[in-house]
Structures are given as structure tokens and as C-alpha cells.
N, C-alpha and C positions, 0 to 999 in steps of 0.2 A: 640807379645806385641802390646796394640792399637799405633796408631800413632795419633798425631793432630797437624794440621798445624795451626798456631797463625795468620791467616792471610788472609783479605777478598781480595785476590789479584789473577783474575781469570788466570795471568798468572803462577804464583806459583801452582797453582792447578795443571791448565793441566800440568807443567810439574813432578810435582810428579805423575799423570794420568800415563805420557808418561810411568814411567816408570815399572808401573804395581806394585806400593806401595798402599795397602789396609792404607784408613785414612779418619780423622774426620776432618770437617774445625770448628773453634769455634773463629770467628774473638776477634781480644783486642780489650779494649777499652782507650786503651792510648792516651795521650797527648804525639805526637811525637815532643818533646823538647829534647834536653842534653845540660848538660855545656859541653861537650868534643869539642875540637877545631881540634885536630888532627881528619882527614878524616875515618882513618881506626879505630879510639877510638869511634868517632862519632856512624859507623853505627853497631859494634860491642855493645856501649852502648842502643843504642834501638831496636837491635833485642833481645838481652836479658830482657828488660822491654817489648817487645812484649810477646816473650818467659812465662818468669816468670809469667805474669800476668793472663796467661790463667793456667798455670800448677795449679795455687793457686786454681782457679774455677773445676779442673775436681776432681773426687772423687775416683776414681777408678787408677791405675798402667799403666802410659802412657811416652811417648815420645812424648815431645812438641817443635815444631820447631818452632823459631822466624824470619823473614829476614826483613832487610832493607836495600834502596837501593839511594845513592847518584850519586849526578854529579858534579865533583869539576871543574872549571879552572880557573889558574891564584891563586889557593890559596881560592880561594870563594865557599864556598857550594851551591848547587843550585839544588831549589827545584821543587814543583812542582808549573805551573804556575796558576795564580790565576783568569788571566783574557786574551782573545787575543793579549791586548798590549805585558804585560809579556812575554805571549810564543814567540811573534815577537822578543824580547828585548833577550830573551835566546836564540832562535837559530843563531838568527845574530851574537851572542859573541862568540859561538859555531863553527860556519861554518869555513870552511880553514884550519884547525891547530884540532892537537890533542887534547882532553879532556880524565879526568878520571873518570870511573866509578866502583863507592865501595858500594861491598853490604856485609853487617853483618850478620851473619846466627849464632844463637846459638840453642841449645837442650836442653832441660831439662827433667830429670828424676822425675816422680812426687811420687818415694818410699822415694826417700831421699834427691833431689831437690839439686841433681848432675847436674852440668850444664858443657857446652863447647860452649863458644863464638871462630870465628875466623871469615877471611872474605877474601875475594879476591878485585883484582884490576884489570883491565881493558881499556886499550887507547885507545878508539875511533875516528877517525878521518872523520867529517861533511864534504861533499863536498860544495863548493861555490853554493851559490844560491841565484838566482835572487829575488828580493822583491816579486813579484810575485809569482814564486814559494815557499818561505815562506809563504805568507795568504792561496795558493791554500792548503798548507800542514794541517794547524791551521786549515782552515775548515773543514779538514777531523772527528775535531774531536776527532782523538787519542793522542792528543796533552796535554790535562787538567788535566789526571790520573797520569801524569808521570814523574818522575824526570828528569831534562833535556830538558823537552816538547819533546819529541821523545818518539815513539815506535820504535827500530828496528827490531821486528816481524810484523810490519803490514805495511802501507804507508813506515813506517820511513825509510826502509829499501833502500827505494831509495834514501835517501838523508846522507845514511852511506857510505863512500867511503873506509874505510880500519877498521879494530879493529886487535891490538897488545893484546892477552890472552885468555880468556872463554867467549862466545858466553853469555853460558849461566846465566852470572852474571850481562851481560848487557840486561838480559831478565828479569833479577828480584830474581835468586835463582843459586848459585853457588853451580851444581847440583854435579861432582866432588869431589869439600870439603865438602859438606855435606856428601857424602856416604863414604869417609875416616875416618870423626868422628861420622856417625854410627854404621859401621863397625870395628874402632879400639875403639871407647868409651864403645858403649854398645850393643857390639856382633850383631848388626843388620845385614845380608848380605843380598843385592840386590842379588849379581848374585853368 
């Protein structure tokens, strides 16, 4: 069955790449907004309007993947930075102490527009870093695309001192739960 991943997010690619999944990218064009305040409603509610949105557009009998991915601490959602201040301002809140990271991953069936939302969670814990070391990091760059202002696959990785759960969900795509709800929703097996 085609596959199509709902999402122009180069790191969600490769890791469906990784895993030798034949698929189509067909980015949404959503307004990522929800009223949902709960963290795990949150990103469960826009992977599904990722989701959904692109199933509406294809014509043909597919599996459409939605994900999105938050950084919560202290109760605050926290997005992507908008500008160098910003990202200064999130990882300094960040650093010392643990954060969570929630990414929403839904599927949808485009026969019958059968869906399955779920999402994982993830503790990450920032090491202390010098102010210095923060702009050096913001310069790199990989700072702008990403919730949290970190990449932990790229630079970021050196300024991640511990993660409590899936690697993979604080890369963008909780690769795990998704192939449990391919595999138990709709007969998909990877391996």
C-alpha cells in the first residue's frame, strides 16, 4: 500500500529512509494552531490536521502519516524560535534540569479515512552552558527549524546531557509507536 508522509520535515524523512519504507512526501499546508492545552492532546491534535489534510488531497488508497513535535517545561509549550533572542531566551530556560519532549504521530486510511492518533514522551536533560556557548550553538544554525531550539542529531547533541525514553521522538518521529500502529491498525509489517 502507498505510503505518504504529511510532512516537509527532512528529519522525519530520513528516518523513515532509515528504515527501508517505500513513500511519498506531500508536505500540509496547515496552520499549526489547537485549542488543546494538554501537551499530549496538543500534539496528537496537529498531527491529525497534518495527517487528515493531506489524505483529503491524495486520490488514490494510501497511508498518511501526520507528526508533531513539542517542548514543554514548567507547563509552557515551547515552540519554535523566531529569532536569536528567542532561541537564547529557550535554551537558557532549558539548560540544568529536565524538559519534555511530545511528538503526535497519527495515520490515516484514505479508503475510509480510518485514523489512529497517539504520541510519546520524552525527558531530556540540557547541560549548563556558558552564554557563550549558547550564541556559539544559535550560530550553528540548527537552532530556527526546531522546537526547543535544539537539534539533538546534529550540534545539539553536545549540549544534550541525558534523555529518559525514545531517542527517536526527540528527533521528530516516534519511530517505535508508529510501527505498532502500522502493524496492529493496518497490517503494515516493517520487519
Amino acid at each position: 500500500m502507498k505510503v505518504v508522509l504529511a510532512s516537509k520535515s527532512p528529519r522525519r524523512r530520513e528516518l523513515l529512509l532509515n528504515l527501508g519504507l517505500e513513500f511519498e512526501v506531500v508536505e500540509n499546508d496547515i496552520e499549526e494552531v489547537s485549542n488543546e492545552r494538554e501537551p499530549s492532546k496538543y500534539v496528537m491534535d496537529l498531527s491529525f490536521h497534518k495527517a487528515m489534510a493531506v489524505a483529503k488531497k491524495i486520490e488514490e488508497e494510501a497511508l498518511v502519516i501526520g507528526a508533531d513535535t513539542i517542548v514543554v517545561i514548567d507547563d509552557k509549550i515551547l515552540g519554535k524560535p523566531k529569532d536569536r533572542e528567542e532561541a537564547y531566551f529557550i535554551l537558557k530556560s532549558l539548560q540544568g534540569r529536565f524538559h519534555t519532549v511530545y511528538t503526535g504521530v497519527t495515520v490515516v486510511g484514505t479508503k475510509d479515512f480510518k485514523y489512529i492518533s497517539d504520541f510519546e514522551e520524552t525527558k531530556v536533560w540540557i547541560k549548563r552552558l556558558e552564554d557563550e556557548e549558547i550564541f556559539n550553538y544559535i550560530d550553528t544554525g540548527e537552532c530556527y527549524d526546531k522546537a526547543g531550539a535544539y537539534a539533538i542529531q546534529g550540534f545539539g547533541a553536545l549540549i544534550v546531557e541525558k534523555i529518559e525514553g525514545d531517542y527517536f521522538n526527540v528527533v521528530g518521529l516516534p519511530i517505535s509507536k508508529l510501527f505498532d500502529i502500522l502493524k496492529r491498525e493496518f497490517g503494515i509489517k516493517i520487519l
